[in-house]
Structures are given as C-alpha cells and as structure tokens.
RODO-2510 file (C-alpha; in nm, 4 decimals, decimal comma):
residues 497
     n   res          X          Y          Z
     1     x     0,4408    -3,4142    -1,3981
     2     x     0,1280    -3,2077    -1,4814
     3     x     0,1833    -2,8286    -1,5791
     4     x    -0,0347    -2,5954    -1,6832
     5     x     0,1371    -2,3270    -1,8827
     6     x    -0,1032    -2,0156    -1,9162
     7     x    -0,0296    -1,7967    -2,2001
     8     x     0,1295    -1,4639    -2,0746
     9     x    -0,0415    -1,1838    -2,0431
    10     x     0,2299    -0,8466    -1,9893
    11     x     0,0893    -0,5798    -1,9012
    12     x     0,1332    -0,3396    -2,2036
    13     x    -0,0179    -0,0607    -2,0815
    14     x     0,0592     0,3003    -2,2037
    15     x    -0,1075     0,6378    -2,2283
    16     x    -0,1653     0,9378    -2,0852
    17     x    -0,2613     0,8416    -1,6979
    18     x    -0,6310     0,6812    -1,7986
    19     x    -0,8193     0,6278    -1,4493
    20     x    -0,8927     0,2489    -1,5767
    21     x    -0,5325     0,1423    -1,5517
    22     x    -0,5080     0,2276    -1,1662
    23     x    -0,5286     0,0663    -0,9148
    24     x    -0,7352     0,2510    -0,6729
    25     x    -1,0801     0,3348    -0,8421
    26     x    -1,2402     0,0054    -0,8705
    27     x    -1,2107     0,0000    -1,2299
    28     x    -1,5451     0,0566    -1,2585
    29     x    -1,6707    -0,0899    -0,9887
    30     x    -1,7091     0,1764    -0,7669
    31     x    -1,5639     0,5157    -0,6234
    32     x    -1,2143     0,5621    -0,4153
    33     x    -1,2481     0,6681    -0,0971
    34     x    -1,6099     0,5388    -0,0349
    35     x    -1,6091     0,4825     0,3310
    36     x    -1,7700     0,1292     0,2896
    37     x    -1,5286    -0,0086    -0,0014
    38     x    -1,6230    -0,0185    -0,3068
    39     x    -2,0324    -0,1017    -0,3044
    40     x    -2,0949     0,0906    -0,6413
    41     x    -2,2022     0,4168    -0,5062
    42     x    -2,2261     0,7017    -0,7855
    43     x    -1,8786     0,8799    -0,8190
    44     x    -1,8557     1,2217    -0,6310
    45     x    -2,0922     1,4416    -0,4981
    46     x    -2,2690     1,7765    -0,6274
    47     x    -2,0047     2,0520    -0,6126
    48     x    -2,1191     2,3893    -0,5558
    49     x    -2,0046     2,6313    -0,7543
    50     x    -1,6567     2,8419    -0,7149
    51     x    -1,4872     2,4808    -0,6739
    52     x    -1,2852     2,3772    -0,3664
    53     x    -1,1146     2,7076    -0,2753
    54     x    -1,4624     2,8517    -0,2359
    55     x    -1,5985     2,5524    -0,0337
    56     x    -1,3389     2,5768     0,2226
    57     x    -1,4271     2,9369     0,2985
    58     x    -1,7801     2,8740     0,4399
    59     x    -1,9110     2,8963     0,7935
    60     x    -1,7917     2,5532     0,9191
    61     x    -1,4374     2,4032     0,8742
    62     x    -1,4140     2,0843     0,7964
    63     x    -1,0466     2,0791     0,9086
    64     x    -1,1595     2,1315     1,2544
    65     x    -1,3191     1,7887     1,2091
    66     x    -0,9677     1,6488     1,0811
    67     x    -0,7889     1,8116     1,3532
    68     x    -0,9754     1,7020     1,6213
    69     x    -0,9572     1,3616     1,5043
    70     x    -0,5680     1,3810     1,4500
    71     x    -0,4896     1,4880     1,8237
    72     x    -0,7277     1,2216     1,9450
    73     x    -0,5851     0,9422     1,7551
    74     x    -0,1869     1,0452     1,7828
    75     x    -0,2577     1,0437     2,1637
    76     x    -0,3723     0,6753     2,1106
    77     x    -0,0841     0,5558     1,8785
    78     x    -0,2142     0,3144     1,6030
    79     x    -0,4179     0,1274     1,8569
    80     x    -0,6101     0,4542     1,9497
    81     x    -0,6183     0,5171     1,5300
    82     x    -0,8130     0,1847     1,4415
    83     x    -1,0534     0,2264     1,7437
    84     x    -1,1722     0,5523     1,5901
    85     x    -1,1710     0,4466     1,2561
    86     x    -1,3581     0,0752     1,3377
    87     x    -1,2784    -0,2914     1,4072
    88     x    -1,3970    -0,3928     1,0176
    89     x    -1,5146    -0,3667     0,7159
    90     x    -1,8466    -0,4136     0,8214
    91     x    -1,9036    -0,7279     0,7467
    92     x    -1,9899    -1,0147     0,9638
    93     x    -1,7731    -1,2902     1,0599
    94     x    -1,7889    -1,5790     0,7814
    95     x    -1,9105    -1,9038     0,9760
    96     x    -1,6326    -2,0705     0,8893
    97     x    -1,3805    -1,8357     0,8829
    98     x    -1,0368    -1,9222     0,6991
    99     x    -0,8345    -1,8481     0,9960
   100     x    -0,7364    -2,2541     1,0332
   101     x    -0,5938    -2,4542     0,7273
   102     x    -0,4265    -2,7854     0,7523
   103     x    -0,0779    -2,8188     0,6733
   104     x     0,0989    -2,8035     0,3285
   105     x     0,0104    -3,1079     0,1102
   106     x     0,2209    -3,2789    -0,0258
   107     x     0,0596    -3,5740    -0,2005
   108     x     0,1077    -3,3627    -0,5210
   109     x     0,4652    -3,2440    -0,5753
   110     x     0,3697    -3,0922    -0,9510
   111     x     0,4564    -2,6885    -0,9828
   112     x     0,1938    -2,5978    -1,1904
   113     x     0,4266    -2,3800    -1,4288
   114     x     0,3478    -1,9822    -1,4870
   115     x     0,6057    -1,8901    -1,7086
   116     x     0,4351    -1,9986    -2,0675
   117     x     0,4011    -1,6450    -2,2839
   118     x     0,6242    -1,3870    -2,3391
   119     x     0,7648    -1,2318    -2,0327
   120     x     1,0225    -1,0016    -2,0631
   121     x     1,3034    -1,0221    -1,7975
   122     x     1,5652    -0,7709    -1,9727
   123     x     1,5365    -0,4242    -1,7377
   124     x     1,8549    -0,3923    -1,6608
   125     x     1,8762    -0,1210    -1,9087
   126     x     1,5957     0,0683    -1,7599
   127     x     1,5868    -0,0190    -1,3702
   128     x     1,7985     0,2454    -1,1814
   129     x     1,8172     0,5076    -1,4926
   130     x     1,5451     0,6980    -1,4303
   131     x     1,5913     1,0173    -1,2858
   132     x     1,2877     1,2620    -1,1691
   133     x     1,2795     1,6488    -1,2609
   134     x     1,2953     1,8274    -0,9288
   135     x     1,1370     2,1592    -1,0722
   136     x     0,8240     2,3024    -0,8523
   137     x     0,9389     2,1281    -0,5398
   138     x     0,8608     2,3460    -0,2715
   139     x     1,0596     2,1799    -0,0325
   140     x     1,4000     2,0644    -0,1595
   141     x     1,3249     1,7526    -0,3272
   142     x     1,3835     1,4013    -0,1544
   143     x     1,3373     1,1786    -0,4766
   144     x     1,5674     0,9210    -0,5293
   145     x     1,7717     0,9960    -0,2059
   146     x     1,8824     0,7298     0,0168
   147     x     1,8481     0,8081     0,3871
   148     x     2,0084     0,5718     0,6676
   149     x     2,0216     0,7480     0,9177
   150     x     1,7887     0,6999     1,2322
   151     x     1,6880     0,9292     1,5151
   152     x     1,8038     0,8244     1,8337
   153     x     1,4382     0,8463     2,0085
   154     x     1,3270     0,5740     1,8000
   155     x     1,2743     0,2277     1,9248
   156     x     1,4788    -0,0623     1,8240
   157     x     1,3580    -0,2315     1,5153
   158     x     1,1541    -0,5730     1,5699
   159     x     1,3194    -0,7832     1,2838
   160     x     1,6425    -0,8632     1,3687
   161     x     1,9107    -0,9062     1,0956
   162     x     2,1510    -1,2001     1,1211
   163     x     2,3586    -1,1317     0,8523
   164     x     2,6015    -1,3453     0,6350
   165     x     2,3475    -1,4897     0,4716
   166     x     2,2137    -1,6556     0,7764
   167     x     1,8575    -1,5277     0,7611
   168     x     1,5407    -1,6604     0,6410
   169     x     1,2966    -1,4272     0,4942
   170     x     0,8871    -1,5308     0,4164
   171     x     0,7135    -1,3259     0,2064
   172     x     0,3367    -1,3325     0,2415
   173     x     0,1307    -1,2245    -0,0686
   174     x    -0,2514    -1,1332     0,0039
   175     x    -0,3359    -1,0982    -0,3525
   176     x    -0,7315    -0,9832    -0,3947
   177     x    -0,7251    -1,0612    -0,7777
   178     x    -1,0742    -0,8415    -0,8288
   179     x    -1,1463    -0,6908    -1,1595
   180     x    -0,7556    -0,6047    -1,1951
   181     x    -0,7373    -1,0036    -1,2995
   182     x    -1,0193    -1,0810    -1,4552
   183     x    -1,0376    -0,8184    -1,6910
   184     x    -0,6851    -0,7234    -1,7467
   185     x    -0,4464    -1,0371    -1,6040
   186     x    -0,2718    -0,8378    -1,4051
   187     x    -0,2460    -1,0374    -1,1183
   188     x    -0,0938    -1,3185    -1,3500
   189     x     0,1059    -1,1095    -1,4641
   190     x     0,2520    -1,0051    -1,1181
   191     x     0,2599    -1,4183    -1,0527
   192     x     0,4775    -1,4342    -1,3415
   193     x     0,6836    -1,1836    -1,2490
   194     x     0,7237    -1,3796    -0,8997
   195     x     0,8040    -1,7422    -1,0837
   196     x     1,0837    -1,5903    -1,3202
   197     x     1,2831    -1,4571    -0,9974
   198     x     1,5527    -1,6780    -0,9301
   199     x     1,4885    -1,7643    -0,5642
   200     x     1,7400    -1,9404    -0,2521
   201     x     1,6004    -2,2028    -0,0568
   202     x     1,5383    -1,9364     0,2380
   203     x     1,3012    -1,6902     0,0559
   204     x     0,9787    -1,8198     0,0621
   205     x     0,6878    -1,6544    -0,1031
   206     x     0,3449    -1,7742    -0,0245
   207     x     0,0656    -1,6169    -0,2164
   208     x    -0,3150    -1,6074    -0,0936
   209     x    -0,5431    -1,5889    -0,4011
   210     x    -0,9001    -1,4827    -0,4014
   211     x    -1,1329    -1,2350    -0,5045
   212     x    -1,1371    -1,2906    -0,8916
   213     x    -1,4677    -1,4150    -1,0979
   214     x    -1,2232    -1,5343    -1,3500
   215     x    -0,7983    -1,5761    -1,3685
   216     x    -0,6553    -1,5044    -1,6553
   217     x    -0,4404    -1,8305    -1,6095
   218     x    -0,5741    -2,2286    -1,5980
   219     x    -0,3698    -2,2447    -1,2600
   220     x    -0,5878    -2,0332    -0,9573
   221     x    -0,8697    -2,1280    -0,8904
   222     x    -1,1432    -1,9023    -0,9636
   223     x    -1,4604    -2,0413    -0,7309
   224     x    -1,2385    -2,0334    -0,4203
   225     x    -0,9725    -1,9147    -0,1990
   226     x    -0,6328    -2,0744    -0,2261
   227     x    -0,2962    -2,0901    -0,1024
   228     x     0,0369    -2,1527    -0,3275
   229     x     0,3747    -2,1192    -0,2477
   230     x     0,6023    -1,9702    -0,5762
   231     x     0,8798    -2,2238    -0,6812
   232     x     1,0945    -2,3404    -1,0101
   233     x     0,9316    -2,0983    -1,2089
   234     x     0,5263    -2,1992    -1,1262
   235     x     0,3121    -2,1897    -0,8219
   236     x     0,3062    -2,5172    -0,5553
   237     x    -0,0715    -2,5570    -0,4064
   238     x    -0,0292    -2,5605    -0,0832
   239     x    -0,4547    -2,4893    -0,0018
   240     x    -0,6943    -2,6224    -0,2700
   241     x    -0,9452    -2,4833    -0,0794
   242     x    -0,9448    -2,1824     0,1837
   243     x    -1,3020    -2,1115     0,1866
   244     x    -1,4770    -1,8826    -0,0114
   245     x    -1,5156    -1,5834     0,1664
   246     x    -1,4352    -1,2103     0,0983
   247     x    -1,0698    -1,1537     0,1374
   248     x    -1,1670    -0,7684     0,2738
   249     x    -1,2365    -0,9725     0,6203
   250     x    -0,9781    -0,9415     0,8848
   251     x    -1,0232    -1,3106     0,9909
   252     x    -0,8763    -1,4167     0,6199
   253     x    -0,6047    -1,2407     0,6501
   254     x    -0,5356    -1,2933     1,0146
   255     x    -0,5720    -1,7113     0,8966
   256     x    -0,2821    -1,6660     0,5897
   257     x    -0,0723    -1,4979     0,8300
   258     x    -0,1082    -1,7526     1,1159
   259     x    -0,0787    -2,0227     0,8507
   260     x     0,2367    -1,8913     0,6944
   261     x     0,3873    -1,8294     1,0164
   262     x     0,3231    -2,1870     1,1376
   263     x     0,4356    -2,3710     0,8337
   264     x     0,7120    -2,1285     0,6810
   265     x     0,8777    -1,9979     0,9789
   266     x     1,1733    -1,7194     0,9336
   267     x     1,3313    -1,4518     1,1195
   268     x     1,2565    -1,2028     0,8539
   269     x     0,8731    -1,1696     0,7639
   270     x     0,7516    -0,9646     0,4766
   271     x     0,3643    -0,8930     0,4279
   272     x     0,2317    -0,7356     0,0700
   273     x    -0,1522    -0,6234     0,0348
   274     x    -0,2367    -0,6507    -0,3512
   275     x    -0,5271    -0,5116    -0,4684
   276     x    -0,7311    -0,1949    -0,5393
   277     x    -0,6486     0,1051    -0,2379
   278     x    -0,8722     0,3754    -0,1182
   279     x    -0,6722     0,5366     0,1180
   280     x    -0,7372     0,6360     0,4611
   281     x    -1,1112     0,6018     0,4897
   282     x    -1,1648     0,3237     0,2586
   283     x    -0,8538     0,1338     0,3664
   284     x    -0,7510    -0,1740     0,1398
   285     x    -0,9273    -0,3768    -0,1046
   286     x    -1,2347    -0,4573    -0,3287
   287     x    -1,3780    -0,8375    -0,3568
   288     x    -1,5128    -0,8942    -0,6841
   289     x    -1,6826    -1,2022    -0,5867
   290     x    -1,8237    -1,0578    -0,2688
   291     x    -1,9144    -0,7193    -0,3923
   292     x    -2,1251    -0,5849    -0,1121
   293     x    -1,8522    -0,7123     0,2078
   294     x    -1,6651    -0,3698     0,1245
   295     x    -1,3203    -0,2878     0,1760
   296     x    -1,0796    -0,3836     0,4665
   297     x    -1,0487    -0,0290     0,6263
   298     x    -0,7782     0,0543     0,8665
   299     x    -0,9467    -0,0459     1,1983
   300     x    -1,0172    -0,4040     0,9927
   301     x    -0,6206    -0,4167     0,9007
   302     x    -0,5353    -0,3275     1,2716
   303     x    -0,7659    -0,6011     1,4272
   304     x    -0,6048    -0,8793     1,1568
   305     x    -0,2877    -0,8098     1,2486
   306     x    -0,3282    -0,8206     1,6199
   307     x    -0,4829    -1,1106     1,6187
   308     x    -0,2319    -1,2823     1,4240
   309     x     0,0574    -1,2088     1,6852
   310     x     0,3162    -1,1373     1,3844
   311     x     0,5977    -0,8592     1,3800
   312     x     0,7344    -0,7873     1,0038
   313     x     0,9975    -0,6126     0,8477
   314     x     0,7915    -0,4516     0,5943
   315     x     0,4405    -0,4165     0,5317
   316     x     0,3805    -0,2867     0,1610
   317     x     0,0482    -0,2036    -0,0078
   318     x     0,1162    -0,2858    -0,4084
   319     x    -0,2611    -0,0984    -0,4075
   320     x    -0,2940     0,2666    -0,4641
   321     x    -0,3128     0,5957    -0,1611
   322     x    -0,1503     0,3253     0,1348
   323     x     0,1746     0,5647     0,2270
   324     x    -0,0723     0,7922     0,4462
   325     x     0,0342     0,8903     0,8078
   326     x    -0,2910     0,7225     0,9146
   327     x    -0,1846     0,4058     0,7691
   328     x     0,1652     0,4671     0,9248
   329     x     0,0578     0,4756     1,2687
   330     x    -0,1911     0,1720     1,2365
   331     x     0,0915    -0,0393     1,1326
   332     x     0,3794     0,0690     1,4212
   333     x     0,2963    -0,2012     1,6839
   334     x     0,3268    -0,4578     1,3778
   335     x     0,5716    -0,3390     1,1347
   336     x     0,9910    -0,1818     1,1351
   337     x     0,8835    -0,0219     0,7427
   338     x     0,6105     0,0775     0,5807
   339     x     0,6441     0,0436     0,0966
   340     x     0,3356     0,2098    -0,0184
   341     x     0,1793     0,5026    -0,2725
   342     x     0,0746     0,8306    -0,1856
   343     x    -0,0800     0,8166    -0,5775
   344     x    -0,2560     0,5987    -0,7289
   345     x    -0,0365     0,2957    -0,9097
   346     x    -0,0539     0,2197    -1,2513
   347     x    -0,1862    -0,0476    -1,3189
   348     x     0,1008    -0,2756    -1,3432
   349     x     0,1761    -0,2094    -0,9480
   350     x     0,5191    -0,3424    -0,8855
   351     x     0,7552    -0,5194    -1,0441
   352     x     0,8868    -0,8362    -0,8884
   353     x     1,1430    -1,0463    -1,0220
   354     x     1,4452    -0,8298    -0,9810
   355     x     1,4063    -0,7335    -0,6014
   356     x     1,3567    -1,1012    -0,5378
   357     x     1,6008    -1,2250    -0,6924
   358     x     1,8817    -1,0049    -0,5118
   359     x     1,6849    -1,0549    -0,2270
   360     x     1,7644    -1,4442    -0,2917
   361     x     2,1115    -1,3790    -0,3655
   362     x     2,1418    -1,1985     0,0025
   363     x     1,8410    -1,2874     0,2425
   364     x     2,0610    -1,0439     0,5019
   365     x     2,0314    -0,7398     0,3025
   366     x     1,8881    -0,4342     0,4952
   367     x     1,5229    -0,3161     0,4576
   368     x     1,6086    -0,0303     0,3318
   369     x     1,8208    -0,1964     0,0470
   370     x     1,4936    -0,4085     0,0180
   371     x     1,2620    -0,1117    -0,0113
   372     x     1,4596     0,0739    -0,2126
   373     x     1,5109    -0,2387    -0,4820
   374     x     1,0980    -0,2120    -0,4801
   375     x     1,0878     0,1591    -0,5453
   376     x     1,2980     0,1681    -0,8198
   377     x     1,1883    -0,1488    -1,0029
   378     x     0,8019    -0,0389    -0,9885
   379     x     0,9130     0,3745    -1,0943
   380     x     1,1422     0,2448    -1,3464
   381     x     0,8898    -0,0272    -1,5143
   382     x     0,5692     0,2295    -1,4788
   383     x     0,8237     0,4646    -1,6713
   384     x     0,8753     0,1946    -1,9586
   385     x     0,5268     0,0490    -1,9673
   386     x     0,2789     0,3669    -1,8339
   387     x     0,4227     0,6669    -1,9834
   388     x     0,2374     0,9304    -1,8584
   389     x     0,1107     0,8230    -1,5538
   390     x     0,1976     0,9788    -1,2400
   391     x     0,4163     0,7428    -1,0275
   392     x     0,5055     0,7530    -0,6137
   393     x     0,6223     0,5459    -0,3724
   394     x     0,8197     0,5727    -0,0417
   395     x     0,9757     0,3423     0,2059
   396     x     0,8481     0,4981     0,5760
   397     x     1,0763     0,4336     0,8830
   398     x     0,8184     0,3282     1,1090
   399     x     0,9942     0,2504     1,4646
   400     x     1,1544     0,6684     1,3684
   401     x     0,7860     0,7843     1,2668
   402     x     0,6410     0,6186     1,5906
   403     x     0,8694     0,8097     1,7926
   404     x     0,9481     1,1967     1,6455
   405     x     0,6304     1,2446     1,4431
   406     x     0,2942     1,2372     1,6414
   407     x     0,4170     1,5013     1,9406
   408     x     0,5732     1,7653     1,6505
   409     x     0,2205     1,6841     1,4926
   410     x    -0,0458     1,6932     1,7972
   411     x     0,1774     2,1015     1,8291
   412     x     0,0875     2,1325     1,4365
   413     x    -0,2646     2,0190     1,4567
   414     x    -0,3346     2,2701     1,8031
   415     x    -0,1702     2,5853     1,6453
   416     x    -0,3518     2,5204     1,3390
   417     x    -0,6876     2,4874     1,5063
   418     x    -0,5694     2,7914     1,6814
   419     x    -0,5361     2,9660     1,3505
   420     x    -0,8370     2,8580     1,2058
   421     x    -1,0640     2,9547     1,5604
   422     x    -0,8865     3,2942     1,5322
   423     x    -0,7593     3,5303     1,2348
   424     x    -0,5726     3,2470     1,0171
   425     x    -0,8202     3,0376     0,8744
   426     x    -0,7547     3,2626     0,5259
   427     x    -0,3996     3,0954     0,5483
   428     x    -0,5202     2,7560     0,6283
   429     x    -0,7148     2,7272     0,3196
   430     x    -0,5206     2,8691     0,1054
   431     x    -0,2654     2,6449     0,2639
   432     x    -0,4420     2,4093     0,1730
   433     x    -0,6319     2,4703    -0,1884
   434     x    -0,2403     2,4681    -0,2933
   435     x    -0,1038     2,1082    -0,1461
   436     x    -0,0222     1,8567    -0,3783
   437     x    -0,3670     1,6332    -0,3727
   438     x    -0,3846     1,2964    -0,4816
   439     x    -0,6579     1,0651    -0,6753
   440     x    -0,7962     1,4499    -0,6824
   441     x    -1,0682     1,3551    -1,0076
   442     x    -1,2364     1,1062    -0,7302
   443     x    -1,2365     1,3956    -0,4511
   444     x    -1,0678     1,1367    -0,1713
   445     x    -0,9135     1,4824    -0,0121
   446     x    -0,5264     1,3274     0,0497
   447     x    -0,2838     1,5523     0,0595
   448     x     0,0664     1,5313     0,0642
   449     x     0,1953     1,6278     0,4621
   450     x     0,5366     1,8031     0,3973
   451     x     0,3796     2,0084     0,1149
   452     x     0,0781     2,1303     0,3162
   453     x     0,3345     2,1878     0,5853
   454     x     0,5642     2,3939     0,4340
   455     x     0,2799     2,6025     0,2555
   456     x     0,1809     2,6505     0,6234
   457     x     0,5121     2,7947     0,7284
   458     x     0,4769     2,7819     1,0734
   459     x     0,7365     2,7145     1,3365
   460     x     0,4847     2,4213     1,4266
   461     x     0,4622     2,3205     1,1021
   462     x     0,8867     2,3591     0,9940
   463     x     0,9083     2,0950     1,2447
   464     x     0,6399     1,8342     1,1412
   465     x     0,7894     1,8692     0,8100
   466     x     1,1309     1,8628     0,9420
   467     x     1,0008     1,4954     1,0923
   468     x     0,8326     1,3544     0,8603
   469     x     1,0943     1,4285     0,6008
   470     x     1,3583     1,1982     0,8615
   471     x     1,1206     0,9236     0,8791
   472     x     1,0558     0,9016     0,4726
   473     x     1,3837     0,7150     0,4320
   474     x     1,3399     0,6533     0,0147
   475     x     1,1157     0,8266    -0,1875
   476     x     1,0217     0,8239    -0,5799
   477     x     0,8245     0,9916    -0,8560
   478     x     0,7733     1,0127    -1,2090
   479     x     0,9037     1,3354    -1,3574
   480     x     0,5240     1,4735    -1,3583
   481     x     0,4980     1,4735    -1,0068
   482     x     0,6367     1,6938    -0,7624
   483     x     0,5583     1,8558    -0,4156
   484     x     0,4761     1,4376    -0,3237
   485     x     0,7844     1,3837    -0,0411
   486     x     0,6277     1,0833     0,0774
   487     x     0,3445     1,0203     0,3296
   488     x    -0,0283     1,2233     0,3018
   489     x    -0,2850     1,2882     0,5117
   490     x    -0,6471     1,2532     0,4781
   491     x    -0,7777     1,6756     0,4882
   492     x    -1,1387     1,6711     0,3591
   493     x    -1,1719     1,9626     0,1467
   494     x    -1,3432     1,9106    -0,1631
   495     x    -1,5822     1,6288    -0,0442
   496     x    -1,7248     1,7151     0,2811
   497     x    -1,9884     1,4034     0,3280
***
C-alpha cells in the first residue's frame, strides 16, 4: 500500500490578534468586504476627518440605504435576499463546469495517510473549561448558554432525526485552500485534524480541495480540483481530477454537492464552507489560483444551493463574518442551523477531531449538541493556540429565525427610518457609533444586531432583540469580546462606497 505521510504542520499560532492569522482579510491578498472578492484593491478608503461618528452626521444617511434594502429583502425571504444581492460572483460559467463527476474509483484502495508529524490530540483538559467574562454586556450575556427551546411559529425542521443510532450523517467539506495553505498549512492542518477523529461507518466526510498554488502536504493535488473522502486516519481519492476552475463559482459547489449526495447518501447532511469570509457583501471565499473570479457572494451561494436540490442540517462557514442575518435568511429554504462567526476566526478556524468523533460515537445526536461540540472545540483551541485574539461563534436556529425575526425586523427597520426622516437621527447614530463592530480596522461596517438594538431602545427594537436573542440557540466568545450575542448586520457607516 502506498502512503504518503506529510510532515505535520500545527498551527502554533499566538499573539496579540495580528490581522495575518485571520481568516477573513485575504492575508494579503486583498481587502474584506470588497464587493467583488478579493481582486487586490487598496485597503480602505480616504476617511475624512472627525472619524465615523462625524461621517454619519452629514446630509445623507447611509442607513436609509440599509433600511430600504432590509424591508425589501425580508419581504422576499432569502430568495428575495440573493436576487438583490446577485446570482454570482461575477464570473462566467467555466465551459466545463465541475457540476458532473463519475463515480468513486475504486481501482486504488490506498488511504494516502495524513497523520505523519506531531499532532496533538490531548484537549480534554482545555475543551469545555473556558469560561468568558460577561463584564460590558449590555444585554445580559448569552455566552456559553444552551437554548432548546423553539418558538411555536417556526416551521418543522427539514432533517429528520432517527435516533438510536439509526442515522447516517455526510459531511461535505468545500475547502478553498488559498493562501491559508500555501503559506501557513492550515488547511492540512484542519485535514489532520479530520483523519485523527475516530469515525463509524455512517459518518462520512467528503472533502473538495482546490484553490491552493501549493499544499503543504505531498497528498492534494495542487494543479487541480479534487475530491477525497477522510478514512483510517488519511484521505481516499475519490476525484483525481475535478477540473480546474475557481471554487468561488456556484456551479463547483452545486457539482460536490450533487456528487456527494448521489454517491454518499444519508438522512443527515452537513455542509462546511472553508476558506477566507467577507461577510455580507463579499460573501465566501478567495481562489488563489484564480485570483481575478472573486468571491462567492450571497446571491452566488443561494443559486448553488438551489440548484443542487439539497436540504441540510447545518450549514457552517469555518471562514470569518458568515453568522450575519443576511446570510441567515439566504440559507432558510436550504438549511434547519446555521455555525458561523460574527468576527473574524483565527487562523486555526475550527477544530475537528473531537466533534467528529462523538459525532461517530452517536450519528443521532441533536444539532444543537452538534453545534455546540463545534463552538466549544474552536473557542477553547483559539484560547490555547491564539491568545489574544478575539473569538465568536453561534449556532442560529434557522426554521425559528425564518419565522419570528423578519416581521419584528421590517417594524424595526420602518420606525427607525421614521426616526432618522424626523427628529431621531441624533439617536440613530449615536446608536450606532456605539455597536459592537466587527473586522472594524478593514471598515466592512458589521455590526452586531442585539447590541445596536438595545442601544436603540425602542419598543420596535426590544422586540427584534427579544427575537433574535430566541433564535441564537448557542453562542461563544473569548473573554475580550463582549456586546457580540450572535448574528450582525451589514450598517455601512464608516465606508460609504
């Protein structure tokens, strides 16, 4: 049997929050929140002077702009979201699209083995220990509490649970290696992570790879897409070639998910984007190989999963600014949960072998017990191996979010625009100048919802909070974050362009 054993590469990665270990700036490559991806455009704009506060007081709002927008779109549902925001990246369809690979081969039964250098599995001591410092919350804090129940409006969840042990769960991995692998390993490093879980015979994880000038392993290929499926410790090729196109275009990922679904059938499905994030305007990922395709924005994400006629259990973003209510309502006719960041991740994203294995060891555990296994692996390692950084990320009720949140917002986005047409716009903007922001160096203009609620204090805007605080059902931060309760909003601000 041939096996390639790649020398480890952890991620040792420490110090105080440096932009290059993130996950949502292009390390290097270009600016968060660029509305075409990451094409290299010069980071942030000329600021006047007086800063943001200032800017917000001129003659023209720009949160009429965003509140306009956010009663069209919540009228539309995630459907109505995409259409606004665009069917792409803005790329043109590859000729020959990925969208139709062959079945698995099996002429070579070698697992090409990952596990050659160093990788620590011994967490136990840290996972679940640490605790966040609620201090500065302006709303009572919601870290680290577990909430099951549901509202009765909301719909019925697609996935349905069999329980006993009886289910099957795939887990499809759309990892965009990008500059995160081929300058730091980290996507090996995240494979490893994957091949040291111990895993049942009814997980499968299939991993799309792409995106990457050069792996930090002698396993992926780094001239073309592939396909593997994670087994005994190593990676199975499943695709030795999937075309070499940029993974930021929906037809890829509409082909993985197809393929997958054909080939690896289960009752549970579990979709991760892995990559760099830009948040609501942007959307997901950055192709190193195909620099100029841009990024997969939201409308690109919807259209993908449409077309690929697939309902999951959770959709998670191990990519940086995903847990947005934008993102949210894109993903409701697809997906029961959303697992994503309102900040952006440390570099070392999440950690895998833990929540897989228990997943393994009970494939009818509950979502929640899922998502909550996710959040406090990836808070617990970033603790251990990031000190410093700031941390989030939340597990969203979707079917809950789809049903209480968009009416108690549309009331919340018409008295504000009431405010701001009449005598409150003072209020609004210092409203705000004072939310919790996020990626705030790269001027993306996310804020946290519930905190720019609250500092509101409305009646309209007591009961948006009051919602999206039920459909957050687990949320977690480092101890130097607060005021971050788990879903933002995009509120341009400090970068009006």
């Amino acid at each position: 049997m041939a096996e390639n054993r790649p020398n480890g590469r952890e991620k040792h990665i420490t110090g105080q929050g440096k932009d290059i270990y993130k996950r949502g700036d292009g390390l290097g490559t270009g600016p968060v929140g660029s509305a075409d991806g990451h094409a290299g455009r010069p980071t942030g704009g000329q600021t006047p002077s007086g800063g943001g506060a200032k800017r917000a007081g001129g003659q023209r709002s720009p949160l009429m702009t965003i509140i306009l927008i956010a009663v069209l779109l919540l009228g539309g549902g995630g459907a109505g979201l995409s259409g606004l925001l665009g069917g792409g990246s803005g790329q043109t369809t590859p000729s020959n699209p990925s969208s139709g690979y062959s079945q698995p081969s099996t002429g070579n039964s070698a697992v090409q083995n990952l596990l050659g250098g160093g990788m620590s599995s011994a967490l136990s001591n840290t996972l679940g220990s640490y605790g966040n410092v609620s201090n500065g919350w302006t709303v009572s804090s919601n870290v680290g509490r577990l909430n099951t129940e549901v509202a009765s409006a909301a719909r019925a969840k697609r996935t349905k649970i069999l329980g006993d042990g009886k289910d099957t769960v795939t887990i499809m991995v759309y990892l965009c290696g990008t500059d995160l692998e081929s300058k730091y390993g980290m996507g090996t490093a995240d494979l490893q992570e994957m091949a040291a879980a111990t895993l049942s015979d009814k997980v499968n994880i299939i991993v799309f790879t792409g995106g990457c000038k050069q792996w930090k392993n002698n396993v992926v290929s780094s001239s073309v897409n592939q396909i593997y499926k994670v087994e005994n410790g190593g990676l199975r090729l499943l695709e030795k070639n999937a075309g070499d196109s940029a993974m930021t275009i929906p037809e890829n990922l509409t082909g993985f998910i197809k393929y997958c679904a054909k080939n690896y059938p289960a009752n549970r499905n579990e979709l991760i984007f892995w990559d760099h994030g830009g948040g609501s305007i942007s959307g997901y990922g950055y192709d190193e190989k195909n620099q100029n395709a841009g990024s997969m924005n939201l409308g690109g994400i919807n259209r993908a999963l449409a077309d690929a006629g697939v309902t999951f259990d959770f959709i998670g973003f191990d990519a940086c600014l995903m847990a947005t209510l934008e993102t949210a309502l894109t993903l409701t006719n697809y997906a029961d949960y959303l697992i994503a960041s309102e900040e952006t991740e440390p570099g070392v994203g999440w950690y895998y072998t833990n929540w897989l294995t228990e997943l393994s060891r009970n494939t009818s555990m509950s979502t929640l017990e899922i998502g909550k296994n996710i959040v406090d692996d990836f808070v617990a390692v970033c603790a251990q191996k990031c000190r410093g950084q700031d941390t989030t990320l939340s597990v969203v009720d979707l079917a809950e979010l789809e049903a209480t949140v968009p009416e108690t917002f549309k009331s919340f986005a018409a008295d504000t625009a009431g405010m701001v047409q009449g005598n409150g716009f003072k209020q609004v903007s210092r409203a705000r100048g004072n939310t919790r922001e996020f990626a705030s160096s790269s001027k993306i203009d996310q804020v946290d919802l519930v905190h720019l609620a609250s500092n509101l204090g409305t009646d309209e805007s007591k009961a948006l909070a009051d919602s999206l605080l039920g459909a957050v059902k687990y949320n977690k931060t480092s101890s130097t974050v607060s005021n971050a309760y788990g879903i933002s909003i995009y509120f341009p601000y400090q970068k009006t362009s």
